[in-house]
C-alpha positions in Angstrom: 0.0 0.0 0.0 1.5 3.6 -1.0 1.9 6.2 1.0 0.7 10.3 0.9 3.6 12.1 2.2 1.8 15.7 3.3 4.0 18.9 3.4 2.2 21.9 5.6 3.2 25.0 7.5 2.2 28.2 7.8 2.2 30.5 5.1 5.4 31.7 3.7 7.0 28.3 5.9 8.3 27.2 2.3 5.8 24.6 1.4 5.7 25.6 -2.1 10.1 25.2 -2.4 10.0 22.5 -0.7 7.5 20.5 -2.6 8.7 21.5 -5.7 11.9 20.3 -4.8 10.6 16.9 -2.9 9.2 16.4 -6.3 12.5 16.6 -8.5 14.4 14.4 -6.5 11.9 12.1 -5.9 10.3 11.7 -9.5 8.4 8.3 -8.3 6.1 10.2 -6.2 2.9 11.1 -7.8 1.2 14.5 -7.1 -2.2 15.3 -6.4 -3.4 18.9 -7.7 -5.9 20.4 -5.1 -8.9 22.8 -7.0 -9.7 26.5 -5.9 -12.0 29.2 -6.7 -9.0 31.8 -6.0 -7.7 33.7 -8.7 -4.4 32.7 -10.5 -1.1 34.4 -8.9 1.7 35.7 -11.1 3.7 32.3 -12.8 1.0 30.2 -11.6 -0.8 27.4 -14.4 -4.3 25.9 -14.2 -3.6 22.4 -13.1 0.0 23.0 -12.2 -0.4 24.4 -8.5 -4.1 23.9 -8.4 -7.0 23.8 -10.8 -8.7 27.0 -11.0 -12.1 27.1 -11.4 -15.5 28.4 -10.6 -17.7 27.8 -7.7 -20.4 26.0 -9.5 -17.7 23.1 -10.4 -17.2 22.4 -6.7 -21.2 22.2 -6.5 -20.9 19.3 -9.0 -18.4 17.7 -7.2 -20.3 18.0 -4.0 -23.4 16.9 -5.9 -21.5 13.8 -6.7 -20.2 13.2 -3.3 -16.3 13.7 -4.6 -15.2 16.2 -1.9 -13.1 14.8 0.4 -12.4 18.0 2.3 -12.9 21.9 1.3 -11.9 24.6 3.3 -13.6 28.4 2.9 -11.9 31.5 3.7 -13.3 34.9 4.2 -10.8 37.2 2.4 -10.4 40.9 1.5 -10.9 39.8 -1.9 -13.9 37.8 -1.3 -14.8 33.9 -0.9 -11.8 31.8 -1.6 -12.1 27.7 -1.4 -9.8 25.3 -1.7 -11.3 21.3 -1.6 -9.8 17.8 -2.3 -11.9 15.8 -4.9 -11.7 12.3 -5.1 -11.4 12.5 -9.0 -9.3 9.6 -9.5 -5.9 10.8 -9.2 -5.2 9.1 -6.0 -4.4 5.2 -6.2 -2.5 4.1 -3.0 -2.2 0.1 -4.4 -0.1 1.7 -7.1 1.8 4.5 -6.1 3.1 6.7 -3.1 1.6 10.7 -3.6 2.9 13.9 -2.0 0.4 16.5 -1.5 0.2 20.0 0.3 -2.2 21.8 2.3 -3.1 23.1 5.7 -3.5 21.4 8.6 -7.3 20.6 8.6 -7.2 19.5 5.2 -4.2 17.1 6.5 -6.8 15.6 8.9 -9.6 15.3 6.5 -7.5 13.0 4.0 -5.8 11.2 6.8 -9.5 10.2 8.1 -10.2 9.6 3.6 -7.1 7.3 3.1 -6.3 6.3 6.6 -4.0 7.6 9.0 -1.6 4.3 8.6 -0.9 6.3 4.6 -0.6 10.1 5.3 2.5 11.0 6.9 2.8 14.7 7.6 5.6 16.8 7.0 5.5 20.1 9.2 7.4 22.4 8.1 8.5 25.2 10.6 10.1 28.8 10.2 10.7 31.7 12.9 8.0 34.1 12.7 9.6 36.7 11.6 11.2 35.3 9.0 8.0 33.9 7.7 6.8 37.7 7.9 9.5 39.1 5.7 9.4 36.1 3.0 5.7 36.6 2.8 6.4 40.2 2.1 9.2 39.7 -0.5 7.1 36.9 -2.6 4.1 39.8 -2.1 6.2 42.8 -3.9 6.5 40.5 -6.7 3.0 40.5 -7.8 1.6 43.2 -10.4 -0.8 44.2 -8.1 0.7 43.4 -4.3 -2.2 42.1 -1.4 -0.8 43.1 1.7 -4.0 43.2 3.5 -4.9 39.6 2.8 -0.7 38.9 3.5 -1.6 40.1 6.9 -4.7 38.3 7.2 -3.1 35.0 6.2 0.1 35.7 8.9 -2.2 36.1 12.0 -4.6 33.6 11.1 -2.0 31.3 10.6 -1.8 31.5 15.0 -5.3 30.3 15.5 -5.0 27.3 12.3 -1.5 26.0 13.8 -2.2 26.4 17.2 -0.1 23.7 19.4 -3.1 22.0 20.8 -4.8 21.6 17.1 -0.4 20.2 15.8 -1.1 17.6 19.2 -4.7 16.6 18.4 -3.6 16.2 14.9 -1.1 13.6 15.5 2.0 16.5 14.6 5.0 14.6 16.2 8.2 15.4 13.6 8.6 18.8 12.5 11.3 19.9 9.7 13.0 23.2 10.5 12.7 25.0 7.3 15.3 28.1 8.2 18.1 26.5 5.9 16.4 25.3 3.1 19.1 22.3 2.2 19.2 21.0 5.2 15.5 20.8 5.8 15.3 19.2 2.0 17.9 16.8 2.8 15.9 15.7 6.2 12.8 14.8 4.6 14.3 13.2 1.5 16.3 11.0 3.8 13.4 10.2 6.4 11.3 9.4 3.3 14.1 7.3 1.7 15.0 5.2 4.9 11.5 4.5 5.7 11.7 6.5 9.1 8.2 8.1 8.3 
């Protein structure tokens, strides 16, 4: 039976990097692209990072009974979701996946797939560093959000508090200060089998 190796953290943590990078050295692991109703950032592709599409497409999907989990956030820019679908992509007799999301969409496909085939990876990053990553990465867009930047950071407090990490099952956490060390520990945890 295959595995889903989960990367999370709060935002600006790395997650992106470090899948990305997950991915090239690890080729055999399949990928499983999440859909949103958010609009595309700068350098993003439809079905890449997610698949961007419009509210009534996730009504289908729930019509169908495909969501495994979908999260709703209340932004300055409006109603964002974000949901799993069970549209085939996943097949755990075949392969081992690597996915990325938040916390409570961790626990939603752990209960789907069984917590015996998720292993989260929880990526960690001072504060403050997070903070001025986040702000970097935002100066790069056309037309920079800073308000929903800020929104993200603080409720990034409440959705990763310590009790939620310890209900959750959150043991191992990855450091993600130097990025090629971090890399380096979860490649080697996933190669030896310590996950």
């Amino acid at each position: 039976m295959g595995k889903i190796y989960y990367i999370m953290g709060k935002s600006s943590s790395g997650k992106d990097t470090m899948f990305k990078e997950v991915k090239r050295r690890l080729p055999g692991l399949r990928t499983v692209t999440l859909y949103t109703t958010r609009p595309m950032r700068e350098g993003e592709r439809n079905g890449e990072e997610y698949f961007f599409v419009p509210e009534e497409t996730l009504d289908i999907y729930k019509l169908e009974e495909k969501v495994i989990e979908l999260r709703t956030y209340n932004t300055i820019h409006g109603v964002w979701k974000y949901a799993t679908i069970d549209d085939g992509q996943v097949a755990l007799k075949e392969a081992d996946y690597l996915m990325m999301g938040t916390l409570e969409s961790y626990t939603h496909i752990r209960a789907y797939y069984g917590t015996e085939n998720v292993i989260p990876l929880y990526l960690e990053v001072e504060d403050g560093e997070r903070l001025f990553r986040a702000l970097k990465r935002e100066q790069l867009q056309p037309s920079p959000r800073y308000a929903e930047l800020c929104r993200r950071f603080l409720a990034d407090s409440e959705d990763f508090a310590e009790e939620k990490l310890n209900k959750a099952g959150i043991t191992r956490r990855y450091n993600n200060r130097d990025k090629i060390q971090c890399i380096e520990e979860i490649i080697g945890d996933i190669r030896d089998g310590k996950l």
